[in-house]
Residue, then its C-alpha position, 0 to 999 in steps of 0.5 A: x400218181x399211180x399208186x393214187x389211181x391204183x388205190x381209187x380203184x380199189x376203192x371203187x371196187x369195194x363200194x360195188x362190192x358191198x352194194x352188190x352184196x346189199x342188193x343180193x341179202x335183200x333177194x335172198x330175204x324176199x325170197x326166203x319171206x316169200x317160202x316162210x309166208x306165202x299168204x298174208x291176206x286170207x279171207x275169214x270166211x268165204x261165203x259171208x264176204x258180204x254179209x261180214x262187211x269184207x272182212x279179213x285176216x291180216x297176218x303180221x309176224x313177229x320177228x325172231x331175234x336168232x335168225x331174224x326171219x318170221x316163223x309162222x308158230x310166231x304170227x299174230x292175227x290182226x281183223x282188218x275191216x274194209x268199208x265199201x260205203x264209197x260204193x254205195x247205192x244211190x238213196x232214193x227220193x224217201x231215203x233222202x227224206x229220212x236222213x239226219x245228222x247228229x254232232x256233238x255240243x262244244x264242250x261235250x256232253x249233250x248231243x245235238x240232232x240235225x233233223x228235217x223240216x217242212x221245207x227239206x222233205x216238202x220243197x227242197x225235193x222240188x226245187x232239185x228237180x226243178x234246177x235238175x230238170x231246167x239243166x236236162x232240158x237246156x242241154x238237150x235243146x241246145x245240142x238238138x238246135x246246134x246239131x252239126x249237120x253229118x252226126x245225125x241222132x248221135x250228138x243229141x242222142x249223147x247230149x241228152x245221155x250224159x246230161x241225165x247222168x250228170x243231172x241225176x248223180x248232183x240230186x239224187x240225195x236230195x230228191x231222187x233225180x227223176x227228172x222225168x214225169x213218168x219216172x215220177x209215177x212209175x217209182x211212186x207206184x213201185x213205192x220210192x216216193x210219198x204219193x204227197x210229192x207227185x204232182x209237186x213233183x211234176x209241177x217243178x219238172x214242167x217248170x223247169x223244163x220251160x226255163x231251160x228251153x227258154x235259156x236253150x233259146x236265148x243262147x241258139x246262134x241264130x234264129x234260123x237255126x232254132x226255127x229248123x228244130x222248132x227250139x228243140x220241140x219233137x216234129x218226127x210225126x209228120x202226119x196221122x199214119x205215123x201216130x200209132x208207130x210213135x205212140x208204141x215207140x214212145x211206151x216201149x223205149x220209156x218203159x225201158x227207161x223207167x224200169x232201168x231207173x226204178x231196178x238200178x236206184x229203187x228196188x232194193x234187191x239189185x240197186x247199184x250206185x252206177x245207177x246214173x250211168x246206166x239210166x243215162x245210157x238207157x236214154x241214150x240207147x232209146x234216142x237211136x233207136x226211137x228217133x226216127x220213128x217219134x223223135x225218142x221223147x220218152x218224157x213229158x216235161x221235155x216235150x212241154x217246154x220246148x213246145x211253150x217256147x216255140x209254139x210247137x204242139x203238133x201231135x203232142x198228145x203223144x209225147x205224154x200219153x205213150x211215157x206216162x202209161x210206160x211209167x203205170x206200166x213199169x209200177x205195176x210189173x214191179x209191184x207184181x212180178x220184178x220188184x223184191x219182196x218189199x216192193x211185191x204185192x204178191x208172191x211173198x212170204x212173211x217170216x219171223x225174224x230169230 
């Protein structure tokens, strides 16, 4: 018995041993790699990083069979291109219009191309912004109906933000996602969209937004709860004074959302695929800060639909005059001053291409 427990221990003490052993060649191999090869990503050439498409230089070595370790005379040099195409900026309204998709036939040979009919660069755009439009409209009411007592502006104020954002993102590729009356006309004048689509445009966004505050209705838990927000309709101005305070609210804050839509999804120079992101939280940051002075419309067609559902049209006026001079606004300071040099009708200049 003794000589079986003296022998298991030796036994054991072997097995530790050899992984021991195991665990010390493989630090020693990593650390003699790490001083062979202290890089093994370099880039090509740092000042065309965007230009090349990301490209870079991946190192693999050969082996050495003598010592096996990788010297560096052995290297072979690998290009190793990286797509950032996930990262890609929203399509606008016209780009969308452009694309088509072409596959090969069964059996090879000849190809087919998927291009757009009338209904794809005509009423399709229409119908997303109808369906984006109904849905905006609908969160944003039904969260102005239900608004718990204590949150004050900043349950619709998200509401309203994050169902932009969510609107905006699911249509972009199909009509922009506009959503929104003025920013309608402002990227039309900054020449994000055919001038033919304007006042389709308009048509189903006006549509839509009736058909959400009719379904915000319907879904309200109580009409007494409806009747307090009149359905979601904007009743901050109270009485004359107050109108040319909301009137200037209402152009300044939809400016800044116009503009961030037209500079983040539009212009070419600094579009940016967290467009969505930054145009919902534009509204968001334009309802805190112009609620309590016009309510923080910043949009006619959410001002018209909860107005045709509850009957509300005090002061209406305001709702369409100050966002849609915000928008004509917003077209010709990119067209003169802030839009690249495809966008700007002045200071630019022509060069031939090599």
């Amino acid at each position: 018995m003794i000589c079986l427990w003296w022998r298991s221990q030796q036994l054991a003490a072997t097995g530790a041993q050899r992984r021991a052993r195991f665990i010390s060649c493989l630090i020693t191999l990593a650390v003699r790699a790490l001083r062979e090869d202290t890089s093994l990503f370099q880039e090509t050439d740092p000042s065309n990083h965007l230009d090349r498409g990301n490209d870079f230089m991946l190192l693999t070595p050969t082996i050495n069979r003598k010592n096996g370790f990788p010297p560096h005379e052995n290297k072979q040099i690998i290009r190793v291109s990286i797509s950032l195409d996930i990262m890609s900026p929203l399509p606008t309204a016209k780009e969308a219009h452009e694309l088509s998709k072409t596959r090969t036939k069964a059996g090879g040979g000849e190809k087919l191309r998927w291009g757009r009919t009338c209904y794809d660069r005509y009423l399709l755009p229409c119908v997303a912004e109808f369906f984006g439009t109904a849905l905006f409209v609908f969160s944003g009411c039904a969260s102005v109906i239900e608004n718990s007592p204590g949150t004050g502006r900043l349950q619709p104020a998200m509401a309203h933000g994050l169902a932009l954002s969510i609107s905006i993102a699911i249509t972009a590729g199909i009509s922009g996602g506009h959503m929104n009356p003025a920013v309608t006309l402002g990227v039309t004048l900054a020449g994000g969209l055919d001038i033919v689509l304007l006042f389709p445009y308009w048509a189903a966004q006006f549509c839509g937004a009736t058909v959400g505050a009719g379904l915000a209705r319907a879904v309200a838990s109580s009409h007494e709860s409806f009747a307090n927000v009149s359905g979601g309709a904007f009743d901050a101005i109270k009485d004359s004074d107050q109108v040319s305070a909301a009137l200037l609210a209402e152009v300044v804050m939809t400016f800044y959302l116009v503009l961030s839509v037209c500079l983040s999804a539009v212009n070419h120079q600094s579009k940016t695929p967290l467009a969505p992101f930054c145009i919902g939280l534009t509204l968001c940051v334009a309802i805190l800060g112009a609620g309590a002075i016009s309510g923080g419309c910043l949009n006619p067609a959410r001002a018209f639909g909860p107005a045709v559902v509850a009957n509300y049209w005090a002061y209406h006026w305001v709702y369409w005059v100050g966002p849609l001079v915000a928008g004509l606004l917003v077209g010709i300071v990119l067209r003169t001053l802030l839009g690249d040099p495809r966008t700007r009708l002045a200071f630019r200049k022509r060069e031939a291409s090599p």
